[in-house]
N, C-alpha and C positions, 0 to 999 in steps of 0.2 A: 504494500500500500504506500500511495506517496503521500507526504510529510511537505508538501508544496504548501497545499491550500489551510488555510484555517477554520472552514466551513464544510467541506468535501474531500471526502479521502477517493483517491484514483488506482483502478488496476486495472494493467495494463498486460491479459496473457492469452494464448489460444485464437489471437485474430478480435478479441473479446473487450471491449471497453465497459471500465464499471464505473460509474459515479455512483459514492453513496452520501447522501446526505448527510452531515456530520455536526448535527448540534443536539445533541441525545436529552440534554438536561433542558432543551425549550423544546423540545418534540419536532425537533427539524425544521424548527417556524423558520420562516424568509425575512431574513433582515437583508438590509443595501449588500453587506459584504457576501452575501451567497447569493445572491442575486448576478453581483460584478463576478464571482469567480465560477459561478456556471456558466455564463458569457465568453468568459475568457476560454475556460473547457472548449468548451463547444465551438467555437472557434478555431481553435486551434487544432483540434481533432478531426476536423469537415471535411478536409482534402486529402485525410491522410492512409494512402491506400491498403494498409496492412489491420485496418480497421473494419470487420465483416458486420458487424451487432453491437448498441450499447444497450447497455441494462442503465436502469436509472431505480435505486431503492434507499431506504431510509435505516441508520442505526439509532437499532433502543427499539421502544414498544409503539410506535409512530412512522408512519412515511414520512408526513408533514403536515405540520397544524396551522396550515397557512402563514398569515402575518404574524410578524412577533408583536409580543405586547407593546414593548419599548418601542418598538419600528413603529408602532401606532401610532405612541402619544407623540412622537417626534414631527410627524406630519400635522399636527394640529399649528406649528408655528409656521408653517410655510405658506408663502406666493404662490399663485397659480404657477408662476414659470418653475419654481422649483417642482411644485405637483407635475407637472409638463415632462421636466426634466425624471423626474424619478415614474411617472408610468410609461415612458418612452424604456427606458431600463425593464423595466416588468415587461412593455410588449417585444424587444428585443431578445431576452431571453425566451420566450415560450415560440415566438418565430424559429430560432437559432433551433431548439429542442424540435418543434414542432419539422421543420424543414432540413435538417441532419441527412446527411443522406441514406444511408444505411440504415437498414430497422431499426426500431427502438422500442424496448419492455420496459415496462416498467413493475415493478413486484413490490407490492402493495401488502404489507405485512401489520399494516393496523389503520389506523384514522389518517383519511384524506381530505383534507377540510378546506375548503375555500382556493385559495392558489396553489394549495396539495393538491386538491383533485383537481385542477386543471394542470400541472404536472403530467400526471395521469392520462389527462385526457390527448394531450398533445403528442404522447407516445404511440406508437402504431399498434399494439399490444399492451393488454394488461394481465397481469396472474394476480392473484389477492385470495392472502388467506381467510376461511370463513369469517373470523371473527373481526375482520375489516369493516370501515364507515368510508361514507361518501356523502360529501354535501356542499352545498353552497350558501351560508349563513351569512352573507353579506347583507345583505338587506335588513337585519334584525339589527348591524351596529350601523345604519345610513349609510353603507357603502355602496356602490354601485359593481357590479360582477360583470365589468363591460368586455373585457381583456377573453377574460375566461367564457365567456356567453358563446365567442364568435366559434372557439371548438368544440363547445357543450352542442349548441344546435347543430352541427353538422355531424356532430356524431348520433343523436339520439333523436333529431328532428326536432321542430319548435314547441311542439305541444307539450310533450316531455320535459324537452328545458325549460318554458317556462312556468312549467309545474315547481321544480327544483328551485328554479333561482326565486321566484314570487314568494313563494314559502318559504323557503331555506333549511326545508327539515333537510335531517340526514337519514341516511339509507342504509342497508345490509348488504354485503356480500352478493348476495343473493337474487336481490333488486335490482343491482347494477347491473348483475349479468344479463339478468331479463331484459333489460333495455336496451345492451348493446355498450355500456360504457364500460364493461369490461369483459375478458374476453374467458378467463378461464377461473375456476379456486380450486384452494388445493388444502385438505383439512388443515394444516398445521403450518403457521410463518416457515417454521424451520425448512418446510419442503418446495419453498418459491424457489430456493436456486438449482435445483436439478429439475423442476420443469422450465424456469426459465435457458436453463445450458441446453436444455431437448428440445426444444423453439430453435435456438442460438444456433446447435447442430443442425438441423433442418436449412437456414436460409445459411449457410455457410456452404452447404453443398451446391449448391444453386451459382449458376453466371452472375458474379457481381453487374457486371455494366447491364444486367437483366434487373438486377432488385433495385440499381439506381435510376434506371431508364423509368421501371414499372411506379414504384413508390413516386417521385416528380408527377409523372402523368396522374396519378390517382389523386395528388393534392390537388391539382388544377382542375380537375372534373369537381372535387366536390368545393373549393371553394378559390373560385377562379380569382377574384380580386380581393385575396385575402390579406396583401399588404395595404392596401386601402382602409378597408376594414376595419385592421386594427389601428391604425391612425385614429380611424373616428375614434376608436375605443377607448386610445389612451388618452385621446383627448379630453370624450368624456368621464374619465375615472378622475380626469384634474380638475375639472371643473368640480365637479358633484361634492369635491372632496371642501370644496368653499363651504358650502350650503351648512346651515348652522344643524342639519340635522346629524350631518357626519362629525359637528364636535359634539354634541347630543349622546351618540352613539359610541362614542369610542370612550368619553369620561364613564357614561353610566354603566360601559361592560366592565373598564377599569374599576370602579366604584362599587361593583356589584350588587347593583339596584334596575328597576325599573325605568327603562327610559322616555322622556315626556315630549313625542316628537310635536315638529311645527307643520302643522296643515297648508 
């Protein structure tokens, strides 16, 4: 494992790229710095042809529990252009992940929560042990789920997502699968990575410039102007983030109380 990143540990063996999530003790929540060093992964990794599959999973009892707390209260002092600036960074990375060229799993070994499970969602694969969650609880702290909406609906269709993101309950295992947002489970965390290596082994036998050529065309069919898109998104996730109901919602989750939104 490399000892590069402060947020994500890397291995690098078998043609086989792993990132794992690496902040155990906040449940792999998304602060700026794992945010910037999946970026930089990812990057750096895109053209690199001894690279067949990345796994993308989380250490500890968590994939990712979205935002981090701190990472919250931080965006309450900020300008539109800094909100600008920092969800241009969130739609770069889920692009970068989303558009990778190589398959991508991702294994899902407990709570997937809000920019967790769009993580998840931006993978081309998912495995997840039973006792995993999936949800989009953005809306319950004023946030807006703009970013993550654009691969929620195209994977599970609108009606679905906007069952999800309206509510923001969270899901089972089980629920996920029936929907389509993920692909396989496997009774026990412990046993995501030999189904995800027997995925891995599969598209590894396969013509690379076949899985690059195929996966590229398949994004374009299902969401042809998806850099577009996500501009609007990030746009509006900085806007929305003004609006006094997202300082509303992020004190009162902080506070842990009942929040008293503005009509």
């Amino acid at each position: 494992m490399s000892a590069e990143y402060r947020t994500i540990l890397l291995d690098v063996r078998n043609e086989i790229l792993t990132i794992t999530l690496n902040r155990p003790d906040k449940r792999n929540a998304l602060n700026d710095l794992m945010v910037k060093e999946l970026i930089e992964v990812l990057q750096k990794y895109q053209a690199e042809p001894e690279i067949s599959v990345l796994l993308l999973k989380g250490n500890g009892s968590a994939f990712c529990a979205g935002a981090d707390l701190l990472y919250l209260k931080e965006l309450l002092g900020k300008d539109l252009k800094d909100h600008r600036d920092d969800s241009r960074q969130l739609r770069n990375m889920f692009y970068l992940l989303y558009s990778f060229p190589r398959p991508t799993i991702a294994l899902v070994n407990g709570p997937a929560i809000g920019g967790g499970c769009g993580l998840v969602n931006v993978c081309d694969l998912a495995v997840a042990a039973e006792g995993a969650k999936f949800g989009y609880p953005e809306v319950k702290i004023g946030f807006v789920p703009a970013l993550v909406s654009v691969f929620l609906v195209a994977s599970v269709g609108a009606r679905k997502a906007k069952e999800l993101l309206l509510s923001g309950r969270i899901i089972t295992a089980r629920e996920a699968a029936g929907i389509g947002l993920i692909n396989d489970i496997v009774k026990n965390a412990k046993d995501l990575d030999a189904k995800a290596h027997e995925l891995a082994e599969i598209f590894k036998r396969n013509a690379p410039s076949s899985l690059i050529f195929t996966k590229n065309f398949c994004n374009k069919i299902t969401l042809a102007s998806i850099e577009k898109i996500l501009d609007d998104g990030a746009n509006l996730n900085a806007e929305s983030r003004l609006h006094e109901n997202f300082r509303e919602g992020i004190l009162s989750f902080i506070e842990k109380r009942t929040p008293e939104w503005i009509r």
